[in-house]
N, C-alpha and C positions, 0 to 999 in steps of 0.2 A: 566062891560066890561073893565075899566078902571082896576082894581085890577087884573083880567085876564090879559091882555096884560103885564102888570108890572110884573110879575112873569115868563112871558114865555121863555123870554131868559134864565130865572136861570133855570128852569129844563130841558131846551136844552144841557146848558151846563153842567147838572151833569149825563143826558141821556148819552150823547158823552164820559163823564168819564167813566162812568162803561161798556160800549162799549170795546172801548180797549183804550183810550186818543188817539185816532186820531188826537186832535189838540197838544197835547205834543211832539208824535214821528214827526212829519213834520217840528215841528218849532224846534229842537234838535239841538245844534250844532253838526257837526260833528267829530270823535275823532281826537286828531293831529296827524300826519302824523308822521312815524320814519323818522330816521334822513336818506337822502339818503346816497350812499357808492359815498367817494372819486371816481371821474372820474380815469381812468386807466390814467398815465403818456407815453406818446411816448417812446420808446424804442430807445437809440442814439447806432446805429452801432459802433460807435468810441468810447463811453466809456470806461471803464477797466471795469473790472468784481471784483463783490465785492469778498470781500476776501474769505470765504469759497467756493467758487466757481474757484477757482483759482487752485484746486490740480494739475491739468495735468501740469504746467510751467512747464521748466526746470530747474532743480536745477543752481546754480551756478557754472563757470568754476572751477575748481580743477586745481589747478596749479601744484600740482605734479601729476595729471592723465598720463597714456599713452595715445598717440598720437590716434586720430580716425580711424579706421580700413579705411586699404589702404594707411596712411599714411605713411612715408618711412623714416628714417635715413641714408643720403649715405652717405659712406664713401672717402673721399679722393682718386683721383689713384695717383697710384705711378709715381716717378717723370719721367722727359725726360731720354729715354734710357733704362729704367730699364724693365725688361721684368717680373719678380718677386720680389716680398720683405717678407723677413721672420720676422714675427711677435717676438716681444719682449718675450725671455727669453719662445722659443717654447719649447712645451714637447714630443712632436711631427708634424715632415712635411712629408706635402705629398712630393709624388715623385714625381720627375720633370726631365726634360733633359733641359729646361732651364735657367735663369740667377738668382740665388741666392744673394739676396744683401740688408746685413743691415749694414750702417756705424755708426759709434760711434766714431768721430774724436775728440770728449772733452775729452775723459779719456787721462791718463799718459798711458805710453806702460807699458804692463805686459809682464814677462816673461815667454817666452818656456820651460815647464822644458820636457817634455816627448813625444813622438810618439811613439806608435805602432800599429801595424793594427793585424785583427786576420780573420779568414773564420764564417761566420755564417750560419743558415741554411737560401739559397736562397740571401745570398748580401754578401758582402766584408766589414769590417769595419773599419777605419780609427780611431785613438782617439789621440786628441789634447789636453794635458792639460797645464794648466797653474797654476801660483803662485795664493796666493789669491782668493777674492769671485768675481772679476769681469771678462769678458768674453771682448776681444777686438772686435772692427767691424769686419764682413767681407765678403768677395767678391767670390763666385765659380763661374764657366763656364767651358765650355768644348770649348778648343784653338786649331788653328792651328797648324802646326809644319812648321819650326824649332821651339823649344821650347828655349828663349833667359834669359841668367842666368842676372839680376837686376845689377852686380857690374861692368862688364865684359864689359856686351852687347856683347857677347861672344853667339853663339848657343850650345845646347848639350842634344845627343843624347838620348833621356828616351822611353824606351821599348814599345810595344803595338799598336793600330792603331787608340785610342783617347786620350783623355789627357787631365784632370778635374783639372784646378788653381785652387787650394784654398790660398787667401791672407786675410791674418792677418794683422790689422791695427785699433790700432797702437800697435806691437807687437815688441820684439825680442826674437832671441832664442840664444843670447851672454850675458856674465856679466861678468865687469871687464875685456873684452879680450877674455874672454874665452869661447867657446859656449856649449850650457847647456843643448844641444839636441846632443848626440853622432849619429855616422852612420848615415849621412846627404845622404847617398846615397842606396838603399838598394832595393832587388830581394825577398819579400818576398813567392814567388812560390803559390801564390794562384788563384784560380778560377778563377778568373777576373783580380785581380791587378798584373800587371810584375811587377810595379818598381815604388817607392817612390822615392822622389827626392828634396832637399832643392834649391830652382831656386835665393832664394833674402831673403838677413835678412841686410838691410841697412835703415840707416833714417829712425824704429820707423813703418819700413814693414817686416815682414816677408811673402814669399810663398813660399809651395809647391806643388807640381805638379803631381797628380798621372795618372801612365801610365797603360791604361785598354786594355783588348785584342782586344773590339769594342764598344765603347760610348754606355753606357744604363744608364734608369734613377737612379738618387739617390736623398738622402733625408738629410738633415741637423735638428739635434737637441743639444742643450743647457741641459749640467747637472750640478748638484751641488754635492759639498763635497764628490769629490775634484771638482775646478772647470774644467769641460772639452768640447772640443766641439766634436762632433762625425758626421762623414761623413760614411754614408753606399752608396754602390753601389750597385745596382741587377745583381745577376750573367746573 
């Protein structure tokens, strides 16, 4: 009995082994665990956005860009009194029946050398020229009557039933004494214009005065070589 008992445990437990090891897989450790994943980090509203995430910005200001649409450049108006201003060295103006007016009081006076006027188709044209490349200031409107001569102050009679000053300044149409614009008075029998008329050539002005059958609009334009300026009127 004794050699029994001593033996029993051992083939209990080689029973158990060939079994399936029931006491092996029970007492097993278990395998280690993966590594778990970083916790997600909070999301901060306010942060920046990392860079590749960044495409929609907007570029940087361009300093030489044009202005944003609806943006506007005004321009200056023109000063007290002035009813129009014609643009530097026009190549053409519209037509107007009111005040024409660009000064240029820094230049020296240039000389009158020429006037004549001719018919065109649909206007009257007047041509003022002068010495040299530069064009003097100057002044149109269409004036009451009497029509009063600059040296005199003296009135005097000029044809028609309007009458469009054109002043030159700072201009003459003398040299030496002598004046350098013949027939300062003159009916050239056209469409519109009765009578031309030298009204002031003193102190670095010259005007004259054309006399039209009924004030209609005209146009003032600036030409080169030779220098001249041209006054049309609409028949």
């Amino acid at each position: 009995m004794k050699m029994l008992g001593r033996w029993m445990p051992t083939l209990g437990l080689a029973a158990c082994l060939a079994a399936s090891g029931c006491k092996k897989e029970e007492t097993a450790p278990p395998p280690p665990a993966e590594p778990s994943a970083p916790a997600a980090q909070p999301v901060d509203a306010g942060a920046p956005p990392a860079p590749e995430a960044d495409a929609g910005a907007p570029p940087e200001a361009d300093a030489g860009a044009a202005p944003a649409p609806g943006a506007t450049q005004q321009t200056p108006p023109p000063g007290p009194g002035t009813q129009a201003v014609a643009p530097e060295n026009p190549k053409n103006r519209e037509w107007t029946a009111g005040v024409v007016d660009l000064p240029r009081a820094s230049l020296k006076p240039v000389t009158l050398r020429e006037v004549r006027e001719a018919r065109n188709e649909g206007f009257d044209r007047v041509v003022f020229q002068f010495d040299g490349d530069q064009l003097p200031g100057y002044h149109l409107e269409y004036i009451d009557a009497p029509v009063i001569k600059c040296g005199s102050g003296d009135p005097t009679a000029i044809a028609g039933q309007g009458w469009l000053q054109v002043r030159l300044q700072p201009a003459q149409a003398h040299e030496g004494g002598k004046a350098t614009v013949g027939a300062r008075e003159r009916k050239p029998g056209l469409p519109l214009l009765e009578e031309l008329e030298l009204t002031c050539d003193f102190e670095g002005e010259t005007t004259w005065v054309l006399g039209v059958k009924h004030p209609n609009t005209y146009r003032v334009m600036e030409l080169k070589e030779p220098t001249r300026l041209v006054v049309d009127v609409r028949h």
